[in-house]
C-alpha positions as a printed NumPy array, in Angstrom:
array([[-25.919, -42.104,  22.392],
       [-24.952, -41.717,  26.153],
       [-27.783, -41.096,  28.312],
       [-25.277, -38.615,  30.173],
       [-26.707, -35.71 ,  28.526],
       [-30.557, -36.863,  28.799],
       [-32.597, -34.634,  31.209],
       [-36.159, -35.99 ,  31.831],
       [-39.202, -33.36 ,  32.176],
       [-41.256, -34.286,  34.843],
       [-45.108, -33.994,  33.826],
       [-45.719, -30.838,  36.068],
       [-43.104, -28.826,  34.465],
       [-43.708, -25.351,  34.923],
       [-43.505, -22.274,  32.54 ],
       [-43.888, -19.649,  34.466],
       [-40.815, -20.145,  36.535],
       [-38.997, -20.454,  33.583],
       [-40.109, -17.05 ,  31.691],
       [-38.477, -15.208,  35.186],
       [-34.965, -15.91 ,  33.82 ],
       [-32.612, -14.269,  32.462],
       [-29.993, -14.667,  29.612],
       [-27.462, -14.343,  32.567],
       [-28.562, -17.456,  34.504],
       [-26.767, -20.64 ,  34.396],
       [-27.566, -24.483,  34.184],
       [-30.657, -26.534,  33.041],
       [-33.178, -24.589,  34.119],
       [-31.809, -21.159,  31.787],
       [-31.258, -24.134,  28.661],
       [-34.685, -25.053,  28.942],
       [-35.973, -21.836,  29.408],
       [-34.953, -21.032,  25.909],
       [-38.371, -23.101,  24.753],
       [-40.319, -21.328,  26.891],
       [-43.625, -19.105,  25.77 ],
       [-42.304, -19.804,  22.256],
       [-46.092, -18.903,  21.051],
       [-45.837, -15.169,  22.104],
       [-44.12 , -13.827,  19.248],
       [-43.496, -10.231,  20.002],
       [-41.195, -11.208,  22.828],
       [-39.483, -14.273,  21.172],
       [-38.413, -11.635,  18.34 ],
       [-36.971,  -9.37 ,  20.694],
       [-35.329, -11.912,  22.795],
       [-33.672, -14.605,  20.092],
       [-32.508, -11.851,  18.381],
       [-30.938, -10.014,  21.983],
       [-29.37 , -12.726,  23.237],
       [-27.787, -14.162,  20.16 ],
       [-30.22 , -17.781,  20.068],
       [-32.821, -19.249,  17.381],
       [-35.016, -21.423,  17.64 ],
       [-35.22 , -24.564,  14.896],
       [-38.731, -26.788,  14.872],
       [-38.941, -30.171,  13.562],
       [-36.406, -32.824,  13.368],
       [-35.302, -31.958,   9.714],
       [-34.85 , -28.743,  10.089],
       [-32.482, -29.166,  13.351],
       [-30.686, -31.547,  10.809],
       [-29.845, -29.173,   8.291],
       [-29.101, -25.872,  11.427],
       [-26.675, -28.693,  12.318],
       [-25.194, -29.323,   8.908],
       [-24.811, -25.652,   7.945],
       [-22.704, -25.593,  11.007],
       [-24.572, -24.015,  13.742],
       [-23.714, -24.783,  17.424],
       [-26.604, -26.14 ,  19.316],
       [-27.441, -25.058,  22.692],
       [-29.999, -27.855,  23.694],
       [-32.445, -30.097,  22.474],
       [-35.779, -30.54 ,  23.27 ],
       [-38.222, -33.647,  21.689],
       [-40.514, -36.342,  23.05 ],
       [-38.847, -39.632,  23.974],
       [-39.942, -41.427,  20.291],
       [-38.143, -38.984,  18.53 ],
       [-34.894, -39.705,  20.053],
       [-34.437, -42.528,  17.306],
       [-34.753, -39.332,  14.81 ],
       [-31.42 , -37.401,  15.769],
       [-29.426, -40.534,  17.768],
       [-25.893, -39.926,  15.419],
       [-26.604, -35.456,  16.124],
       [-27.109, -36.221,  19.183],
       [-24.476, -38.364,  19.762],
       [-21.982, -35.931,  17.895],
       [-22.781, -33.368,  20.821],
       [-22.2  , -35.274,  23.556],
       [-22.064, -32.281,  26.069],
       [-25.18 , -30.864,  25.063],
       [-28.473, -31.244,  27.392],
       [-31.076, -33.227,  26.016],
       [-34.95 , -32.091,  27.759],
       [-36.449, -35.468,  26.792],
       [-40.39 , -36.109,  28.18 ],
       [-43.924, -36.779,  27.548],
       [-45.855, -34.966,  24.448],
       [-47.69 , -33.254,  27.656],
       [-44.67 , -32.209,  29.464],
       [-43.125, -30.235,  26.74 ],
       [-46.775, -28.69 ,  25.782],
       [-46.746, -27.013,  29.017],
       [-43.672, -25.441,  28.494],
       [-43.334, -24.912,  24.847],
       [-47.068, -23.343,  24.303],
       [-48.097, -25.678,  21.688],
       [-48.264, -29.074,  20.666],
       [-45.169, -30.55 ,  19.191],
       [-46.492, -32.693,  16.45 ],
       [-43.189, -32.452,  13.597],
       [-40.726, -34.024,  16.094],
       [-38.275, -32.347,  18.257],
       [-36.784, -28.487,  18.964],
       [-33.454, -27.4  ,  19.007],
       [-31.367, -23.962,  20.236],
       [-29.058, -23.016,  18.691],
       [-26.409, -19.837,  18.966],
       [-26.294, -17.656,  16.039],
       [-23.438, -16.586,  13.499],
       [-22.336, -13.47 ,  12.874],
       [-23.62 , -11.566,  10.029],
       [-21.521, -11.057,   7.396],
       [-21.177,  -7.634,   5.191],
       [-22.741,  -7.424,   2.007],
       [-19.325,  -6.376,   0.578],
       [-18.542, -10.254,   2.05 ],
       [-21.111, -11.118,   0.427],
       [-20.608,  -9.595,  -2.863],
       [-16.936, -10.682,  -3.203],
       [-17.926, -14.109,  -2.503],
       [-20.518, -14.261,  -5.582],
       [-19.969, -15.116,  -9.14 ],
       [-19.521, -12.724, -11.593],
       [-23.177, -13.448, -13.302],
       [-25.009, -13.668,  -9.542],
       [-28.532, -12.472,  -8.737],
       [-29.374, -11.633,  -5.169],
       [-32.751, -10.506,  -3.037],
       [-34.024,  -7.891,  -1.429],
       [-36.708,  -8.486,   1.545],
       [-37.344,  -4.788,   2.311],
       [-40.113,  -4.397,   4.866],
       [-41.842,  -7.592,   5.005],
       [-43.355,  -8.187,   8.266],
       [-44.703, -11.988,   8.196],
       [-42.263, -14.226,   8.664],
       [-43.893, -17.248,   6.432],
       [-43.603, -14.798,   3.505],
       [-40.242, -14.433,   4.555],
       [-39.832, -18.121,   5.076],
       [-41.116, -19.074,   1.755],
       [-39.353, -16.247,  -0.372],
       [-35.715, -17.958,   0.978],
       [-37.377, -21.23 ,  -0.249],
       [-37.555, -19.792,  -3.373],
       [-34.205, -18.493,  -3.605],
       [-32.63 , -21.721,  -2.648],
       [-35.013, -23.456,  -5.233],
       [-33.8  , -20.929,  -7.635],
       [-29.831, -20.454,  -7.085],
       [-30.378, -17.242,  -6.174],
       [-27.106, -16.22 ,  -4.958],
       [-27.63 , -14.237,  -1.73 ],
       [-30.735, -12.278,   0.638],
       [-30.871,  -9.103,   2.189],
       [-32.952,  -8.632,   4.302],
       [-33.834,  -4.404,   4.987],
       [-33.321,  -3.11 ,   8.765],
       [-36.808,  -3.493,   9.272],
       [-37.667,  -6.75 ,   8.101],
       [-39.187,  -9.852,  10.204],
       [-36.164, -12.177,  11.104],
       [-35.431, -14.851,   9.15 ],
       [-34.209, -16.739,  11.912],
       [-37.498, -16.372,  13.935],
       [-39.377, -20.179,  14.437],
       [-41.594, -19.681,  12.536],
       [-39.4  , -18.408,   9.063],
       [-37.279, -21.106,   9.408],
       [-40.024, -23.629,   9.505],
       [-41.819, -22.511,   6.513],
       [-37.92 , -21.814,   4.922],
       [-37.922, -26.099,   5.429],
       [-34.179, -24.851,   6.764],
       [-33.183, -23.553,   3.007],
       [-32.394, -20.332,   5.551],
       [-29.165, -22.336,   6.392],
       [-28.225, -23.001,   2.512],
       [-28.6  , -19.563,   0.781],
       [-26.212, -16.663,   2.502],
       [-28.07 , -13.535,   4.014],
       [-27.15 , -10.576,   5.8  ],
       [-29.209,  -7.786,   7.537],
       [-28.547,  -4.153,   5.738],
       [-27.321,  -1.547,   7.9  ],
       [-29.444,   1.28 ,   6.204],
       [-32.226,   1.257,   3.505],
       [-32.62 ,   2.395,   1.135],
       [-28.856,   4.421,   0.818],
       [-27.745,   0.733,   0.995],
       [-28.994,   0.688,  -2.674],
       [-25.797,   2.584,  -3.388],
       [-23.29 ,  -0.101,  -1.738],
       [-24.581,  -2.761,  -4.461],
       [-24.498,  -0.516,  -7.344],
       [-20.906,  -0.415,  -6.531],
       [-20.34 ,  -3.591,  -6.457],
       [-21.686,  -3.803, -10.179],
       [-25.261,  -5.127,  -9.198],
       [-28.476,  -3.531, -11.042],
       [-31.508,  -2.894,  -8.787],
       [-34.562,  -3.773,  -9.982],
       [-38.041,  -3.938,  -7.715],
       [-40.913,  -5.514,  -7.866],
       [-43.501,  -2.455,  -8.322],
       [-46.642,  -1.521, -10.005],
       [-45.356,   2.126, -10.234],
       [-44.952,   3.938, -13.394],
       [-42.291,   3.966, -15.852],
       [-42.174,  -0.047, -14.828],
       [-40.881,  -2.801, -17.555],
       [-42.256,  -6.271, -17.563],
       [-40.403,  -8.65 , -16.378],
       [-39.495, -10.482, -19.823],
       [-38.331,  -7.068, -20.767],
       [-35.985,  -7.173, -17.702],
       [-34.691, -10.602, -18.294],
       [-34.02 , -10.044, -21.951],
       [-31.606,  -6.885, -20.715],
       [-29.769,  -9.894, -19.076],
       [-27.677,  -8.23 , -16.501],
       [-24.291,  -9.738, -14.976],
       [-25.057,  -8.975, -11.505],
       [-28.76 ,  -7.992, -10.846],
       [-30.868,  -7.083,  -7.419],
       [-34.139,  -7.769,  -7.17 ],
       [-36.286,  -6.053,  -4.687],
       [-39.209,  -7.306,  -3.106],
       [-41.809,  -4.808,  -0.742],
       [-43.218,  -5.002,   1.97 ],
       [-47.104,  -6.95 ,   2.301],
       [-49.371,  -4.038,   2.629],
       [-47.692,  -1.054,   0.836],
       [-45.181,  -2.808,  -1.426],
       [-42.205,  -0.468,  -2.007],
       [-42.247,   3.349,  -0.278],
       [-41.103,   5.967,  -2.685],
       [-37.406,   6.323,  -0.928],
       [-36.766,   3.257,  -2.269],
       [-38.667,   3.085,  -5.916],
       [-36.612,   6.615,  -6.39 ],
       [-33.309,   4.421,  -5.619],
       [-34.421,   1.735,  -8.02 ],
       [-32.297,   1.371, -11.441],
       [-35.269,  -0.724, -12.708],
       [-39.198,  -0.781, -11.984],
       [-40.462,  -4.008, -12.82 ],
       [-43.757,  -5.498, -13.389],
       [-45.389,  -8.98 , -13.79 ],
       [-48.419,  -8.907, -16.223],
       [-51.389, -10.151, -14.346],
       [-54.664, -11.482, -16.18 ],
       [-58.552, -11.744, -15.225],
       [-58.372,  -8.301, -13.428],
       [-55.819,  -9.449, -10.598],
       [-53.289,  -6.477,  -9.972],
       [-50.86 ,  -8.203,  -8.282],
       [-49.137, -11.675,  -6.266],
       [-48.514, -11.955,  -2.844],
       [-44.767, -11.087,  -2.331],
       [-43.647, -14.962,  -1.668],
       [-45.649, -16.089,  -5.042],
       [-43.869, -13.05 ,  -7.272],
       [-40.757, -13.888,  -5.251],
       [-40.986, -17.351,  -6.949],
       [-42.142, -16.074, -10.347],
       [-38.951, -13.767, -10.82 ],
       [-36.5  , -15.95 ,  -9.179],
       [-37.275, -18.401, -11.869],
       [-37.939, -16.536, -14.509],
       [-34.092, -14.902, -14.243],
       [-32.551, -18.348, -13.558]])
């Protein structure tokens, strides 16, 4: 690896200067600001998502962003974990390394980085789910993240579906980012591995996959609901499942839209699973 693309934090690095800029700004200092105040959430959402970035944490996960083909804006890790990504580094030879002491990148990061290094990285366009569709087998199952607002459900549910061969994700317009730190941590990078798309509308985008031959089944304690042995036993070619949101599960729109209503039995007088554990449960119990 050359050390042409190493750039050394000095120990009083400063955040606040860095927060001032602006996705316009050019040079180091914008790079680096892309690891800046990655703690306050609200504003990282709104930002990564704005200016087309992501953020990936921990030296395996920048691996597998890398793999899956994404192009890395800079890198950001304490000197000892340099041994960790010397051949990705060295494949991106023009790409600024912020190397410097566990203290230094504290300061600037918000937190201590304890699972090795950061990495920025530009995003990919989204592809339709028609893309998606046509680019799935002809027995494919695909999910539905409709509402969910914490991104380690949402992180752990595309676990799941890569665990599972599910074939695809949507993700509703109002759903947490998958892309968001935090998602993609918890995902262990399976976010790079399963293909996922935002919906444009929900839930009228119900309709689009019915057309492509998919039946949409959710996740719901409502009535008229069939377990979900009963819904595996129907074995469908091409079948949606739909997962709601943490609080409220799925609004009426959208149980009104569903082909299916589907239930898991629960015992000892528990009513239902948190949405990434029933995620799991139906993903392999329609393998």
């Amino acid at each position: 690896m050359s050390g042409s693309n190493l750039r050394w934090l000095p120990e009083d690095a400063d955040p606040r200067e860095l927060a001032n800029l602006t996705a316009d700004d050019d040079g180091d200092a914008a790079l680096l600001a892309d690891f800046a105040r990655l703690t306050d959430a609200a504003l990282r959402q709104k930002q990564d998502v704005e200016r087309g970035r992501f953020i990936a944490e921990t030296t395996l996960v920048v691996k597998r962003a890398l793999a899956a083909g994404y192009r890395p804006r800079s890198f950001f890790l304490a000197e000892k974990h340099l041994p960790d990504l010397e051949e990705e580094l060295t494949a991106w030879p023009d790409v600024p390394v912020f190397v410097g002491s566990e203290r230094a990148l504290e300061r600037i990061a918000g937190f201590h980085l304890h699972r090795g290094g950061l990495a920025s990285f530009w995003r990919k366009p989204l592809p339709s789910v028609g893309e998606l569709a046509s680019r799935a087998p002809s027995r494919s199952r695909v999910a539905i993240l409709d509402g969910l607002v914490d991104h380690t459900n949402v992180g752990a549910c595309f676990r799941s579906a890569a665990a599972m061969g599910v074939d695809a994700v949507l993700v509703t317009p109002d759903c947490a980012d998958p892309l968001y730190r935090r998602a993609i941590r918890v995902s262990m990078g399976t976010v790079f591995q399963v293909p996922w798309t935002r919906l444009a509308a929900w839930p009228s985008g119900v309709e689009e996959l019915q057309a492509e031959g998919y039946v949409v089944a959710g996740m719901t304690l409502g009535a008229g609901s069939i377990t979900l042995d009963e819904l595996v036993a129907q074995d469908h070619d091409r079948l949606a499942l739909v997962f709601g949101n943490e609080g409220h599960g799925l609004s009426a729109a959208t149980e009104a839209a569903l082909d299916r209503r589907v239930i898991i039995p629960m015992m000892a007088g528990v009513d239902s699973l948190n949405v990434a554990a029933s995620s799991a449960v139906a993903f392999y119990a329609t393998r």
